[in-house]
Every structure is written in C-alpha cells, then in structure tokens.
ROMIZA-849094 format. One line per 5 residues: their letters; for each residue x, y, z of N, C-alpha, C, O. Coordinates in steps of 0.1 Angstrom, whole numbers, plus 5000, padded with zeros to 4 digits. Example, Ala and Ser with C-alpha at 12.3 -4.5 7.8 and 13.67 -1.06 7.14 Angstrom:
ROMIZA-849094
as	5132 4943 5078 5123 4955 5078 5132 4967 5078 5142 4967 5085 | 5128 4978 5071 5137 4989 5071 5129 5000 5079 5134 5011 5080
END
This chain:
ROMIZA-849094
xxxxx	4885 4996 5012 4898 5000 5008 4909 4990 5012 4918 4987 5005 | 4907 4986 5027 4922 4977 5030 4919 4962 5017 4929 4956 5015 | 4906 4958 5009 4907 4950 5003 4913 4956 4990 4919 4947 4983 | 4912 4964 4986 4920 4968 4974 4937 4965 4979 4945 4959 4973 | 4938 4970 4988 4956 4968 4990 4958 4954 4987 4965 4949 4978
xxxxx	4948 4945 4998 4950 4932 4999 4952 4926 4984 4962 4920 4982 | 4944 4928 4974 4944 4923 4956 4951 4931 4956 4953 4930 4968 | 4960 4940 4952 4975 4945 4949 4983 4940 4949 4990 4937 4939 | 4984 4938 4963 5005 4926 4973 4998 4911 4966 5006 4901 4967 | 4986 4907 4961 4987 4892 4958 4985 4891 4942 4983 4880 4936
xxxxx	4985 4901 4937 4977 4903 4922 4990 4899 4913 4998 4908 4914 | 4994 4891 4906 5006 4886 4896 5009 4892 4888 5021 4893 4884 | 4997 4899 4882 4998 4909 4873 5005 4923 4871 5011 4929 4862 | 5004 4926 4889 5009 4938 4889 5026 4940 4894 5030 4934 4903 | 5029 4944 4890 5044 4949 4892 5048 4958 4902 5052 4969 4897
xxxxx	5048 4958 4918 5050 4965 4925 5067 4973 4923 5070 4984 4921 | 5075 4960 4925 5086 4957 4927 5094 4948 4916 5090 4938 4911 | 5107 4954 4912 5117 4937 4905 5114 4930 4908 5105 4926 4901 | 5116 4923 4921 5117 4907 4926 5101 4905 4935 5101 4898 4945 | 5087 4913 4930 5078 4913 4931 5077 4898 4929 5079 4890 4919
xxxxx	5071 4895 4947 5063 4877 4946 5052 4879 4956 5053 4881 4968 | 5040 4878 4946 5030 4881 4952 5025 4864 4961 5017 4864 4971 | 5031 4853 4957 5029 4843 4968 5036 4843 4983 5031 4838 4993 | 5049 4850 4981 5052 4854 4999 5040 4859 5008 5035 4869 5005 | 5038 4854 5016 5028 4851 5028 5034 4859 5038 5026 4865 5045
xxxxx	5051 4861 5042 5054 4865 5054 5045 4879 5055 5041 4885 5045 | 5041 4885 5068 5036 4895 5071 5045 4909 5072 5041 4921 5071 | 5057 4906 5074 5068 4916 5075 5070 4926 5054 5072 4937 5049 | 5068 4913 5048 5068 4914 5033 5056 4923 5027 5054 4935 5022 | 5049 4912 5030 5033 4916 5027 5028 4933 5031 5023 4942 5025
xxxxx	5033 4931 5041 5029 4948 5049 5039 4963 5045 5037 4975 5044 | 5050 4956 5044 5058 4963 5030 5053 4968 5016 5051 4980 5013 | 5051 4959 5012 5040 4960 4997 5030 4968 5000 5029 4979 4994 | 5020 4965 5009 5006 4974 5014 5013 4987 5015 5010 4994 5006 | 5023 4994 5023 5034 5008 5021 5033 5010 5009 5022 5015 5004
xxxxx	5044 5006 5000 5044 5003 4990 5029 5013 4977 5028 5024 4971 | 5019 4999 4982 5008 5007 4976 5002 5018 4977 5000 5026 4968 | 4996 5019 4995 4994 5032 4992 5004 5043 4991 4999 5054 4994 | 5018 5044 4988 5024 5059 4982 5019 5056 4964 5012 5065 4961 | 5020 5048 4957 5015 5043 4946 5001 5052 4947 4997 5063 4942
xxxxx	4998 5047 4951 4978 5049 4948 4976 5062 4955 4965 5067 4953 | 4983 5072 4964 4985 5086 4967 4988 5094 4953 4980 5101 4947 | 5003 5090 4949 5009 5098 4942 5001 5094 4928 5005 5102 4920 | 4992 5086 4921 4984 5086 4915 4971 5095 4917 4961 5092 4911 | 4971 5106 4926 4955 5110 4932 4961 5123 4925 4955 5130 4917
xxxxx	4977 5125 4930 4980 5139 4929 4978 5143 4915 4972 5153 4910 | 4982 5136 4910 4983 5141 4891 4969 5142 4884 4964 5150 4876 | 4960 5127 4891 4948 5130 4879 4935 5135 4889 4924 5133 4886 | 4939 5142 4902 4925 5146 4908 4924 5161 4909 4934 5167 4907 | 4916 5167 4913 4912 5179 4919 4919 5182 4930 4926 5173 4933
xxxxx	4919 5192 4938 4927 5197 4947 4915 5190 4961 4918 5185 4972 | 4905 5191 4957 4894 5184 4966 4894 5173 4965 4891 5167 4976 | 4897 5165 4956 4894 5145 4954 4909 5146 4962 4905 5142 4973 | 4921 5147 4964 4934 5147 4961 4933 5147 4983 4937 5137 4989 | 4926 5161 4991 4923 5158 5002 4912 5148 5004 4917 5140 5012
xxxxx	4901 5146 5002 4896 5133 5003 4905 5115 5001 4904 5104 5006 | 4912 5121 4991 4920 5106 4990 4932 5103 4999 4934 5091 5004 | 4936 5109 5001 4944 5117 5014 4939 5114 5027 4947 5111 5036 | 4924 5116 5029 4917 5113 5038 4912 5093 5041 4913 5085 5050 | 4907 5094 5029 4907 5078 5029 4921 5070 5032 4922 5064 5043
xxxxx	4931 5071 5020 4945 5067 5027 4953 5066 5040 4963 5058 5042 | 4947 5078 5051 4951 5082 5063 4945 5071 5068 4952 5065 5077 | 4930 5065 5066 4923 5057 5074 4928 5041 5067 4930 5031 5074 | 4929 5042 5055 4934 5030 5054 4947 5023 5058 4947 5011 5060 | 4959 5031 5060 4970 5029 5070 4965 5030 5082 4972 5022 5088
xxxxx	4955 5036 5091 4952 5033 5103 4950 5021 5108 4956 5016 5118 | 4939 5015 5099 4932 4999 5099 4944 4989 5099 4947 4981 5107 | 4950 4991 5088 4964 4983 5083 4972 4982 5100 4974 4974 5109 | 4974 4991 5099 4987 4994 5111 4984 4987 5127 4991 4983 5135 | 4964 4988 5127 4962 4983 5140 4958 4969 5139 4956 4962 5149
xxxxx	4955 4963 5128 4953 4951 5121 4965 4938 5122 4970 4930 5130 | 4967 4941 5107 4976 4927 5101 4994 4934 5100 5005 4928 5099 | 4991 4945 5100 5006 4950 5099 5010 4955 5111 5020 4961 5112 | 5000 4955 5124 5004 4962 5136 5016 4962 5142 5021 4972 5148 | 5025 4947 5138 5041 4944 5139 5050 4952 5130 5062 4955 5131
xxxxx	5041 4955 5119 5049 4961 5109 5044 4971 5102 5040 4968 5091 | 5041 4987 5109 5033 4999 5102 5037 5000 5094 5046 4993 5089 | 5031 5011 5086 5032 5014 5072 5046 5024 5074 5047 5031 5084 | 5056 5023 5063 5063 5036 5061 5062 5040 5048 5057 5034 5038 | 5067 5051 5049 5065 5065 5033 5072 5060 5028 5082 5055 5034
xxxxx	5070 5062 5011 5089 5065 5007 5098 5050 5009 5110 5050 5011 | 5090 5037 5007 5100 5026 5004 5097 5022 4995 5085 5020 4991 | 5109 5020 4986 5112 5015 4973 5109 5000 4970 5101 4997 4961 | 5116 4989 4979 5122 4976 4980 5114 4970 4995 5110 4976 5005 | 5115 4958 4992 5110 4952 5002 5119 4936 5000 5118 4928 4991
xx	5126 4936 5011 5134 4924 5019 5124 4912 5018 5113 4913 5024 | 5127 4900 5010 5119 4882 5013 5129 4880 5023 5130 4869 5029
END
C-alpha cells in the first residue's frame, strides 16, 4: 500500500491538487500529497464499500500512515483534512 501512495504524489496524470507537481522531490511536499491521498482513497471506501470493507480499509489506511509517518514522512506526519500543499 505505501507503494500505491508513492505512484499517486509522482503520477502526472492525476490531479491531486491546482498547482499539482508531481516532479517536486522536497519531502515536506511529497508527504503532504501522501495526507492528501489517503483522505482521498478513505473518503472513496466510504461511498462505494460495505460497512465491513469501509472498517478494513480504515484498518489498512491506519497502517499505511503508520509506516509513512515512521519512514519517509517521519519529519512530516500525515495530517487529516488538508486541502493544499505549500512548494
């Protein structure tokens, strides 16, 4: 799962953000975006899953910010609920 975030914040394709630049490297950025996705890929669970897939994903998510947070974003944990992210 932390590799799906990772193809997200670099994917060109996708439109996280307006001033979405999936070549910014900074880690303060980067780990923004990974926030970013998993409220994205949560609030995606709620509408098209079961009340059971919705706590399992819930479950996965919890572990995937764990990894993130003691990893590559340890300087910069995940927060809920951000819109924008500062280059």
């Amino acid at each position: 799962m932390p590799h799906l975030l990772d193809s997200i914040v670099t994917d060109p394709d996708i439109d996280l953000l307006p001033d979405f630049d999936p070549h910014d490297s900074d880690p303060k950025y980067v780990c923004c975006l990974k926030s970013i996705a998993v409220d994205c890929l949560s609030t995606v669970g709620k509408v098209d899953c079961t009340a059971d897939e919705v706590k399992t994903m819930s479950h996965i998510m919890d572990e995937v910010i764990v990894k993130s947070d003691a990893g590559e974003c340890k300087a910069y944990p995940y927060v809920h609920g951000l819109e924008t992210c500062k280059k």
